[in-house]
Structure formats: structure tokens, C-alpha cells
C-alpha positions in Angstrom: 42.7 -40.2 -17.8 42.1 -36.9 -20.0 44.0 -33.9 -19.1 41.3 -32.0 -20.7 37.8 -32.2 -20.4 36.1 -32.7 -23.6 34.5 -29.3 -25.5 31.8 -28.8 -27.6 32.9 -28.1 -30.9 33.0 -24.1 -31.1 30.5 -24.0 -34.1 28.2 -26.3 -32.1 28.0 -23.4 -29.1 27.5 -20.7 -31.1 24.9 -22.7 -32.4 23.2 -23.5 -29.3 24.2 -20.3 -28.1 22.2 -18.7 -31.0 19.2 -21.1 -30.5 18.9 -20.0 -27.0 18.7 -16.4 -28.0 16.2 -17.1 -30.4 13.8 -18.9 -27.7 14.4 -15.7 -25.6 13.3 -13.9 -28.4 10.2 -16.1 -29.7 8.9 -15.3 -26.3 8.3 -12.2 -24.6 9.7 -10.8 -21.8 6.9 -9.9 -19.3 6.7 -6.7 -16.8 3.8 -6.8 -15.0 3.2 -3.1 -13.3 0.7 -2.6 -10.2 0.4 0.2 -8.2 -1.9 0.3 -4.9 -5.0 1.9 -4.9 -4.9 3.2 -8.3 -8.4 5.3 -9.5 -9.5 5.3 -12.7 -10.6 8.8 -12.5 -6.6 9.8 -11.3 -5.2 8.8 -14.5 -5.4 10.8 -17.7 -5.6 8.3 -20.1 -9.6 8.0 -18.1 -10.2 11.5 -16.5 -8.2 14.9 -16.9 -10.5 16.4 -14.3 -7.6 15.9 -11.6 -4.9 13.8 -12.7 -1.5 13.7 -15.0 -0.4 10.7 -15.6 1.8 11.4 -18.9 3.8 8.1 -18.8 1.4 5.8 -17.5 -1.2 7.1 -20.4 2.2 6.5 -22.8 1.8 2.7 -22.2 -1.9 2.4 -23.5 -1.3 5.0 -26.3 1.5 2.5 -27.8 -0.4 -0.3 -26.6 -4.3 -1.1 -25.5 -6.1 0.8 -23.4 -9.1 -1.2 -21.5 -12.4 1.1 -20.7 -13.9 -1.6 -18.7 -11.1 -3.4 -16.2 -12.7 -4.3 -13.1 -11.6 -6.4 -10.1 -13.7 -9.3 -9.2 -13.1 -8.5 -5.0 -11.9 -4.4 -3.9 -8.9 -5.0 -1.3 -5.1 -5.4 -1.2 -4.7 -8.9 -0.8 -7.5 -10.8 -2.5 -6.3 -8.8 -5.5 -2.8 -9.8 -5.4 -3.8 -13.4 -4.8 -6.1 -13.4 -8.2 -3.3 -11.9 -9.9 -1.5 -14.8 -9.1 -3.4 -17.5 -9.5 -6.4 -16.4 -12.1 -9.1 -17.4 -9.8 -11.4 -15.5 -7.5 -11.2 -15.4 -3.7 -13.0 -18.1 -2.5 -10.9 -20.1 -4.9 -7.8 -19.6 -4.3 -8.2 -18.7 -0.3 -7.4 -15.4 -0.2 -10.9 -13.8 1.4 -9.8 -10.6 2.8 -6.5 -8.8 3.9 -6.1 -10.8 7.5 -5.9 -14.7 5.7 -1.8 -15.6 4.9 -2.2 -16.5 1.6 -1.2 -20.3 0.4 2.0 -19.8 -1.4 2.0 -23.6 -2.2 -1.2 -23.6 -4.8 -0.5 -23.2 -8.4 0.4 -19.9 -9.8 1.3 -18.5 -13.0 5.0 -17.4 -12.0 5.5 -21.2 -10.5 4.2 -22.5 -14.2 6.7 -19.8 -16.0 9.4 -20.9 -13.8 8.4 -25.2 -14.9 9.0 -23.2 -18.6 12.4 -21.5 -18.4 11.5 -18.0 -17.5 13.7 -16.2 -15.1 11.1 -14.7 -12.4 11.6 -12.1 -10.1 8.9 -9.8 -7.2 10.0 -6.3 -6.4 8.2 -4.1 -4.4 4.8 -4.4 -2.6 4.2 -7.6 -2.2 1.0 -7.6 0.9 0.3 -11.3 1.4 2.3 -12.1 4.7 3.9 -15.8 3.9 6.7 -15.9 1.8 7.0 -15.5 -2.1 6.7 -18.5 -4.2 7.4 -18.9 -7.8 10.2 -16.5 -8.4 14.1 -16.9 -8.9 14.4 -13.2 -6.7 12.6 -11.4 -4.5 13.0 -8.1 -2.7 9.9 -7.0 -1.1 8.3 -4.6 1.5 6.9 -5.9 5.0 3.4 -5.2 5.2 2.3 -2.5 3.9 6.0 -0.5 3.9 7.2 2.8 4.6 7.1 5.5 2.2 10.4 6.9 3.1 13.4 5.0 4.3 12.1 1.8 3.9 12.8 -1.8 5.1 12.8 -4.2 2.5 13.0 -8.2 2.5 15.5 -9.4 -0.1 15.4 -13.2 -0.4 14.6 -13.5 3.3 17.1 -10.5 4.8 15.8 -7.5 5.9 17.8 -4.5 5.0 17.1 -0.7 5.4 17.3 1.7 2.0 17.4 5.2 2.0 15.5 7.1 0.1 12.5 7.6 -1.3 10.4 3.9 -2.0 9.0 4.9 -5.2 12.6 5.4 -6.3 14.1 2.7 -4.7 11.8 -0.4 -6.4 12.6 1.7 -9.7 16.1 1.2 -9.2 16.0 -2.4 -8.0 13.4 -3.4 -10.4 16.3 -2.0 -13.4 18.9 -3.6 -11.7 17.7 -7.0 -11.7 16.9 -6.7 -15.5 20.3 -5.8 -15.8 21.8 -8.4 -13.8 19.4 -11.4 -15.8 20.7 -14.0 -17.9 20.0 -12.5 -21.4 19.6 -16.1 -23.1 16.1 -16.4 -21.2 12.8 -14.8 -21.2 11.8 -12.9 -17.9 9.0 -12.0 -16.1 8.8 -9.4 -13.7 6.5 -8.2 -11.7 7.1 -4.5 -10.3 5.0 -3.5 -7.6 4.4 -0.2 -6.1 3.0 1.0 -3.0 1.9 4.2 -3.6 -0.6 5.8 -3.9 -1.7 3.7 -0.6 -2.4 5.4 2.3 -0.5 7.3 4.3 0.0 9.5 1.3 3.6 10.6 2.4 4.9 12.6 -0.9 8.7 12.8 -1.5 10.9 16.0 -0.6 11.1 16.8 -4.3 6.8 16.2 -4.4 5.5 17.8 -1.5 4.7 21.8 -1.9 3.3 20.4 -5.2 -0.4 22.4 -5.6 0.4 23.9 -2.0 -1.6 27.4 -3.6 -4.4 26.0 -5.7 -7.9 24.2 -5.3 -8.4 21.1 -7.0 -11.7 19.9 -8.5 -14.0 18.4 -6.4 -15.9 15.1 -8.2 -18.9 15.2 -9.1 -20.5 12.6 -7.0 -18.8 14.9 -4.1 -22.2 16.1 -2.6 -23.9 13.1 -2.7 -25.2 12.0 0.8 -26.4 8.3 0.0 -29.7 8.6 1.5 -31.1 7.5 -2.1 -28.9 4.1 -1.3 -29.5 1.0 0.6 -29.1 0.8 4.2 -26.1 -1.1 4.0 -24.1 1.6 1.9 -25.6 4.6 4.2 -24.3 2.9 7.2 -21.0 2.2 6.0 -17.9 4.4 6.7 -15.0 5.8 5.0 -16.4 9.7 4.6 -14.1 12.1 5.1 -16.0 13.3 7.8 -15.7 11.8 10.2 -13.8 8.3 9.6 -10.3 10.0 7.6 -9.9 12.2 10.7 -9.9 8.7 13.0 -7.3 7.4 10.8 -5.0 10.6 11.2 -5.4 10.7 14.6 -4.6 6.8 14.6 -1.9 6.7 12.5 -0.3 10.0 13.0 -0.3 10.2 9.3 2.2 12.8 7.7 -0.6 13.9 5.6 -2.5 15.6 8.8 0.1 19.0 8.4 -2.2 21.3 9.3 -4.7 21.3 12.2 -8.4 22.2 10.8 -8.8 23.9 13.6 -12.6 25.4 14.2 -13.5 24.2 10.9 -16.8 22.5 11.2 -19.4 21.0 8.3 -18.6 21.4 4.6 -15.5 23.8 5.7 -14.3 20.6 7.7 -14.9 18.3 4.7 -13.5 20.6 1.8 -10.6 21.2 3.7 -10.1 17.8 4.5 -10.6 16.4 0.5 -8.1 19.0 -0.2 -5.3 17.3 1.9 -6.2 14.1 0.7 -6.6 15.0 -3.0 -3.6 16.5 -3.0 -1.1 13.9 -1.6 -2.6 11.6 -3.3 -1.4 13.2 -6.7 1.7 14.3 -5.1 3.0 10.1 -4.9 1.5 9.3 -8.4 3.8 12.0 -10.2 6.4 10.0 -8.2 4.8 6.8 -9.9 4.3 8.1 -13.1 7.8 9.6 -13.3 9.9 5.9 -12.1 7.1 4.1 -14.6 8.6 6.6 -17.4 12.2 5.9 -16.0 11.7 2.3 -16.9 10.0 2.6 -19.3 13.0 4.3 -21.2 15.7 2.1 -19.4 13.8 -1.2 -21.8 13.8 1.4 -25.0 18.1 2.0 -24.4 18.5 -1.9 -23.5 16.8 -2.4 -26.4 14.2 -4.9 -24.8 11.0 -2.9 -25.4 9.9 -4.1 -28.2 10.3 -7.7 -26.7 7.8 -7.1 -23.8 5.0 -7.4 -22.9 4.1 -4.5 -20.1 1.0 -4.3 -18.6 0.3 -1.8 -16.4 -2.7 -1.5 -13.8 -4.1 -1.3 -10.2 -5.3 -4.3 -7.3 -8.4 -2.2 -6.9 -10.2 1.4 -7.7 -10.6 4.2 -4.6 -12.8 6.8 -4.0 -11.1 10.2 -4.3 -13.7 12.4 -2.8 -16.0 10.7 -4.9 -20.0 10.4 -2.8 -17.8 12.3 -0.1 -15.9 8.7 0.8 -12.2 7.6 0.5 -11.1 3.8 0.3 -12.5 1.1 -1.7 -14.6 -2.2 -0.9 -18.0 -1.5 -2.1 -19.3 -2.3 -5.6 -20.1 1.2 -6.6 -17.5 2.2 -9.9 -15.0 3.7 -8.0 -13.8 1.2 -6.0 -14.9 -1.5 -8.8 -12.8 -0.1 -11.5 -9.2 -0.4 -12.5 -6.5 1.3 -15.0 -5.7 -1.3 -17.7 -3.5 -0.7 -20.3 -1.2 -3.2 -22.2 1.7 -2.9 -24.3 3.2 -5.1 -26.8 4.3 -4.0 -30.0 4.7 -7.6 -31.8 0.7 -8.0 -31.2 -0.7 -4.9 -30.0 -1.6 -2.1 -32.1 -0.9 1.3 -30.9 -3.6 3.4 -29.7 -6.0 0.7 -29.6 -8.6 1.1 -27.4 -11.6 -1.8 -26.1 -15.0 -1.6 -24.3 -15.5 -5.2 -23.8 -15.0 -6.2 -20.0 -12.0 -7.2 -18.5 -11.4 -8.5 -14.6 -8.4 -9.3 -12.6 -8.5 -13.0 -12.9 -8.2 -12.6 -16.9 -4.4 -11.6 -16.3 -2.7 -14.9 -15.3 -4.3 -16.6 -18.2 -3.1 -13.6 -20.3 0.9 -13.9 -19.5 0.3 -17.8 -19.5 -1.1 -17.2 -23.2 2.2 -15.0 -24.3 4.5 -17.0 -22.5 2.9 -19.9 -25.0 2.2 -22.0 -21.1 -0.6 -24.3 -21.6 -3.3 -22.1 -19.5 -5.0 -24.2 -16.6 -8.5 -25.3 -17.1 -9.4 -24.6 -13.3 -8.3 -20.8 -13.5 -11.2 -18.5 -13.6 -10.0 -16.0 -15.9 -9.8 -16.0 -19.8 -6.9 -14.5 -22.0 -7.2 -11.6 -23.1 -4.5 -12.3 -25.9 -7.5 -12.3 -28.9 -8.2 -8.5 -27.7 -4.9 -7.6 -27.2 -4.6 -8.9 -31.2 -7.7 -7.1 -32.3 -10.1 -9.7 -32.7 -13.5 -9.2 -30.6 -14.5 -13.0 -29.6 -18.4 -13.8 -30.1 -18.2 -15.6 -27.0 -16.7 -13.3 -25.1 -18.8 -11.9 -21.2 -21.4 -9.3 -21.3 -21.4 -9.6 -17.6 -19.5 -10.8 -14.4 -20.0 -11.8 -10.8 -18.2 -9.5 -7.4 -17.8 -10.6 -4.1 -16.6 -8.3 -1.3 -15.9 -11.1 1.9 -14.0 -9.3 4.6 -15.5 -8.8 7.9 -16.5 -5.2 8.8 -13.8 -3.7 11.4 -15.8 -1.4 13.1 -13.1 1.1 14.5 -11.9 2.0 10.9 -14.4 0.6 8.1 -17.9 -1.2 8.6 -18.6 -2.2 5.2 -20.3 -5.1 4.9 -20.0 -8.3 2.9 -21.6 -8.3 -0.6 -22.2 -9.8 -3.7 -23.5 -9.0 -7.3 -23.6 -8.8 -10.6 -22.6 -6.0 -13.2 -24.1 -5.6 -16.6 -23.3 -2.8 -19.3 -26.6 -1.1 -17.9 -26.6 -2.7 -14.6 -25.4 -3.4 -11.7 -27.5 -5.7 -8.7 -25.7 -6.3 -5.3 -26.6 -8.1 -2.2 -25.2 -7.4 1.1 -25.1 -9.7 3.7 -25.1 -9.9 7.7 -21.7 -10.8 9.4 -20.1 -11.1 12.7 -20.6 -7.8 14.1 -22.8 -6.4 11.5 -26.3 -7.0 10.6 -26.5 -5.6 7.6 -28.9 -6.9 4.7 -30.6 -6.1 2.1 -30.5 -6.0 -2.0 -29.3 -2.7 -4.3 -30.3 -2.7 -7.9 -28.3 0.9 -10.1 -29.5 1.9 -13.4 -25.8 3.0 -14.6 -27.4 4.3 -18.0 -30.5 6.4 -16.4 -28.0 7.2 -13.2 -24.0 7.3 -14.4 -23.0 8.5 -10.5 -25.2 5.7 -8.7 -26.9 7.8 -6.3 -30.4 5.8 -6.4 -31.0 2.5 -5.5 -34.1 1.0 -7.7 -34.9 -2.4 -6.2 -38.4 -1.4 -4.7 -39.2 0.4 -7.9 -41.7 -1.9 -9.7 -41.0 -0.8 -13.0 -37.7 -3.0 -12.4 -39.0 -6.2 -11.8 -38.2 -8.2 -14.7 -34.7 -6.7 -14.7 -34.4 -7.9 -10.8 -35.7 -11.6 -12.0 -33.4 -11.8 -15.1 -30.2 -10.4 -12.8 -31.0 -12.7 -9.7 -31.3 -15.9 -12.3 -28.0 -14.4 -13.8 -26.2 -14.0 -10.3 -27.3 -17.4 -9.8 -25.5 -19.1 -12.7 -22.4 -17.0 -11.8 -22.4 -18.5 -8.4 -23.1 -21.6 -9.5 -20.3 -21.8 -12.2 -18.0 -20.3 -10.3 -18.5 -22.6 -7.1 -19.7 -20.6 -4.8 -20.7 -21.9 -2.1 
């Protein structure tokens, strides 16, 4: 019997020791950033007109910044779900926000685990069965409270106080702290602002209290150059936000409008949305800087990969609307910028498409992980790296499933296809909804998408080439 078990000679562990570090260090660390409900046109790095978004521009000016990031299907959920798994919707089950999404398929956390990353979920989570594929998470219910929050850590609710933009900041640093140092991690650090109600902090609130902000420049439009399907659908500000404050008893309802009928009524209601809305980004943008700088002093930053972006675009004002779903830019379009000194030049900037399902394939890619072949998405790694594939899309397929609910949001399902010039989308009747009917934009002849050009005749061999197009999107993409 030995008194003492026997021990690895002590130059032997510092060897291994060393070799560990040196696999942590071969492969990136990963920080995957989302906020919810993100515009394009409310970050800088796009559109000064009404946002500053210092730190969040600071990613893409040391990194890449993507021009055109889209999501392939504008809602929480579905876009959560592609970011997981690389695939669209209808592929990986996620449809719309009421379906629990199938935390037993394949995802690219579960595949970083099988290869020695440390994983971890922190914030915003939206997809109502448990998290899969990560060694911690710590996550809100639902959609979570702005202030005060609950949050579900590893199963246990507990209560934090404070202010939730704060409070996934600090647990999203502590758990980097708190890692194992001899392994890659990847972490992904979801917020839940700027998603309605837009409740600012205390510090936040009288922020802009005294001044007008720019309206957009779609903000006049009235649709009636649009398909029936878009002219019917809701989310104006007048009248669908004010059913939603009444409904909610949002925080963002201060004031009462009082008499205030017409345009009065609808300035005076963009104002209060506009407004909060900016208020929680500079919330966002400051706790994105925060960590940002805690990598730089642990001395991690140059080591990871950091992507920052949004699960879908928003109208802010924009054609007179709020929220998301339909194909027009707005809602379409996402913030994507990517930083990773080893690969990525800084201040490198791209026009060539990019969607949502391109991300898991991305980190996969990074992570050196053999990338599924049934994942929709490509890697975006050959960009990232400056190179500008032959191959690569000039064109991609979106498809918009949820069923309409009619006391908030009627918008019905669609699909289509969006070129550099063009855009063709069919909507589609549903329970509840009869909607039908085909759109076809000219983006280069009409930038803000206020005329729908599918009866026009001069358009007809576009329409034939974008339908045979569609078609071969569907097809390749098993649609069924």
C-alpha cells in the first residue's frame, strides 16, 4: 500500500500546464453580444440622425463593420433560435414567439462544449424551455423586468436589485472572472433593452426631457402606395402604441396627451417613444463599454472574438410604425460589427450580405469546430479576413410565419426575396387573416419603399427572374 499517491513529475505539469494554456490561447475566446430590438438607424456607426452609440461603434471601428446584416425571420424568438442553431425557422422549429423551442437539436454551444470550451448564457434569453449547451446560465423569465429584476440562475429564481442593463454587465464579468483560465470560453451576453417597455434607469431618464428629436424620413409616409397587406397591418403609433400603454401600463405613458388629436397626437407620441428608446441604449452602450474595458485590463481582448449585433431591426417612427415583422429595411436590418484583432483588420468595413444564420457557422469556424453540413448559414471567417469569396450570395430568401394577433399586431405571414436592387415579397392568408397578395420595391429608384411596383408592367421580367429565384431559395432551403 503507498502512503502517497503517485505525482507527476513537476516538470511534466508545468508542461502540460503550459500546453493547456497554449490551446486556450490557439483558440479564441468568444463574446457574442445581442441586444433586443436593436435599429440600424439608432446606432452611429449606421445613422447619426438620432443615435450615440460611442462604444458600440468602437467594436466595428477596431473590428468589421457589416453594411448589409439582415435577419432571415423579424421576431424575438425565431432569431434567437437561428443564432443557435444556423438554420432558418422552419428548420430548426422555432416559427414565431409562442412555439417552446427544442433545446435537444444540435447547437453550436452543445458542439463548443463536445470541444473543451467553457460556455455560459447571461441575460435575455426568450425561448421558454430550459438552456442547453452551456456549463452556466443566469437568465431572465420571459421577457424580464427593466428594474429589479428576477433572474433564473441554473434553475433558481432570485430577485436583483438594480437596474438590468447593469446587472447582466456585472454577471456577465463575473463569470469571466470566475472561468477556468486554461480553457477557451464562449459567452453569450444578452440584453434586453432596448425592448419594449422602454423603462430608462434613474441615472437615464430626464435625458432629452427639453429637446425635439428628428423625426425619420419615411415618418409621413401613409402606405397607401403599398400592398393591401402592409396598409392593413398595425403597429402605427396612432392608434396601436396607445393600446399597448393602456394594456400594459407602460412607464413610458408619463404624460397624458390629453386633447391632442391628429399629427399633434402622433408627434407627441414618437417623441415619448424616441426618446426612451435612446434613453436604455446609452445604458447599453455604456455596460458594452464597461466590458469592453474589463477584457482590455484582464488582458483577454486581444484573444476574442466579440461580435456585437441585434435578433431583429425596429421601426423608430420610421413610415409612422414601431415594432418589426415586416420585410421592409427597418425591421429587416441588423447592427453587425465584429472584432478580432488576430484576423480582423481595424476599421474594415463590407457591403456583401450577411444573415443571422451565418453566425453559428462563424464561431464554429474560429473555434476550429468542424461546421455542420445541414446548417443554413456560411462563415463569415473569409470576410472577417479580408478576402471577398467569388461564390459568395447576391441574394437571400425571408420568411415572416407568426400568426397575426389581432388585439396588438395583424401582420400577416410573408415571404420573399431581397436583391441589392430588389426586394419581392408575398404575403399570405392565415387563421384570422385573409390577407394576400405580392409586393415588388425598387430599393435603388425608391430608397424609403413607399411604392409597391408589381402591377407596373415595365417590371415584368424583374417579377419572372425574382419568382424563379424565390423558387430555388425555397426549394434549397426545404421549404415546404
Amino acid at each position: 500500500m503507498e502512503l502517497y499517491p503517485k505525482r507527476k513529475p513537476p516538470l511534466l505539469c508545468a508542461l502540460l500546464a503550459g500546453v493547456a494554456l497554449a490551446l486556450a490561447e490557439d483558440r479564441p475566446n468568444i463574446v457574442y453580444i445581442m441586444t433586443d430590438d436593436h435599429a440600424t438607424q439608432m446606432m452611429s456607426a449606421y445613422d447619426t440622425l438620432r443615435a450615440a452609440t460611442p462604444n458600440l461603434d468602437r467594436i466595428g471601428e477596431e473590428g468589421i463593420r457589416f453594411r448589409n446584416s439582415f435577419c432571415t425571420n423579424s421576431l424575438c424568438a425565431p432569431a434567437r433560435a437561428t443564432l443557435l442553431t444556423g438554420k432558418y425557422s422552419h428548420n430548426n422549429g422555432q416559427l414565431g414567439n409562442r412555439e417552446v423551442f427544442d433545446g435537444s437539436q444540435q447547437t453550436f454551444p452543445k458542439l463548443l462544449q463536445q470541444a473543451g470550451y467553457q460556455t455560459a448564457m447571461i441575460g435575455k434569453w426568450h425561448l421558454k424551455s430550459e438552456p442547453t449547451g452551456f456549463d452556466y446560465w443566469n437568465v431572465l423569465p420571459g421577457q424580464g423586468l427593466y428594474r429589479n429584476p428576477v433572474l433564473i440562475e441554473m434553475g433558481e429564481e432570485k430577485i436583483h436589485e438594480g437596474y438590468v442593463t447593469d446587472i447582466i454587465t456585472d454577471l456577465a464579468i463575473d463569470w469571466v472572472k470566475g472561468r477556468d483560465p486554461t480553457k477557451p470560453f464562449m459567452l453569450c451576453y444578452h440584453h434586453k433593452a432596448p425592448h419594449a417597455q422602454w423603462v430608462p434607469s434613474e441615472e437615464h431618464d430626464g435625458l432629452w426631457e427639453d429637446e425635439e428629436i428628428a423625426y425619420p424620413p419615411s415618418y409621413d409616409d401613409d402606405d397607401s402606395g403599398r400592398a393591401q397587406s402592409v396598409i392593413d397591418s398595425t403597429n402605427q403609433l396612432v392608434p396601436d402604441m396607445i393600446k399597448r400603454w393602456k394594456a400594459f401600463g407602460a412607464k413610458m405613458n408619463k404624460e397624458d396627451p390629453g386633447e391632442l388629436r391628429g399629427k399633434k397626437l402622433k408627434d407627441w407620441l414618437y417623441q415619448q417613444y424616441v426618446k426612451d428608446y435612446m434613453r436604455v441604449m446609452v445604458s447599453v452602450d455604456e455596460n458594452v463599454g464597461r466590458f469592453m474595458d474589463f477584457l482590455k485590463e484582464a488582458g483577454i481582448d486581444q484573444n476574442t472574438l466579440v461580435i456585437y449585433t441585434a435578433d431583429n431591426g425596429m421601426f423608430i417612427g420610421d413610415h409612422g410604425r414601431f415594432d418589426k415583422r415586416l420585410m421592409d429595411e427597418e425591421s429587416l436590418r441588423i447592427p453587425l460589427v465584429i472584432r478580432y484583432p488576430k484576423s480582423i483588420q481595424a476599421g474594415s468595413v463590407t457591403d456583401l450580405f450577411s444573415l443571422n444564420v451565418d453566425y453559428a457557422p462563424t464561431i464554429l469556424d474560429f473555434a476550429g469546430v468542424e461546421i455542420p453540413g445541414d446548417m443554413d448559414g456560411r462563415s463569415l471567417r473569409p470576410i472577417l479576413e479580408g478576402k471577398e469569396p467569388s461564390d459568395w450570395r447576391e441574394d437571400f430568401y425571408y420568411h415572416y410565419y407568426d400568426h397575426p394577433d389581432l388585439q396588438f399586431q395583424d401582420v400577416p405571414p410573408h415571404y420573399g426575396i431581397r436583391t441589392e436592387r430588389y426586394k419581392l415579397i408575398h404575403y399570405y392568408p392565415t387563421e384570422g387573416v385573409a390577407a394576400s397578395g405580392w409586393e415588388l420595391l425598387d430599393l435603388r429608384v425608391d430608397p424609403l419603399e413607399s411604392t409597391n411596383q408589381y402591377e407596373n408592367p415595365q417590371y415584368n421580367y424583374v417579377i419572372k427572374e425574382l419568382k424563379r429565384k424565390l423558387e430555388a431559395w425555397r426549394s434549397e432551403l426545404r421549404v415546404n
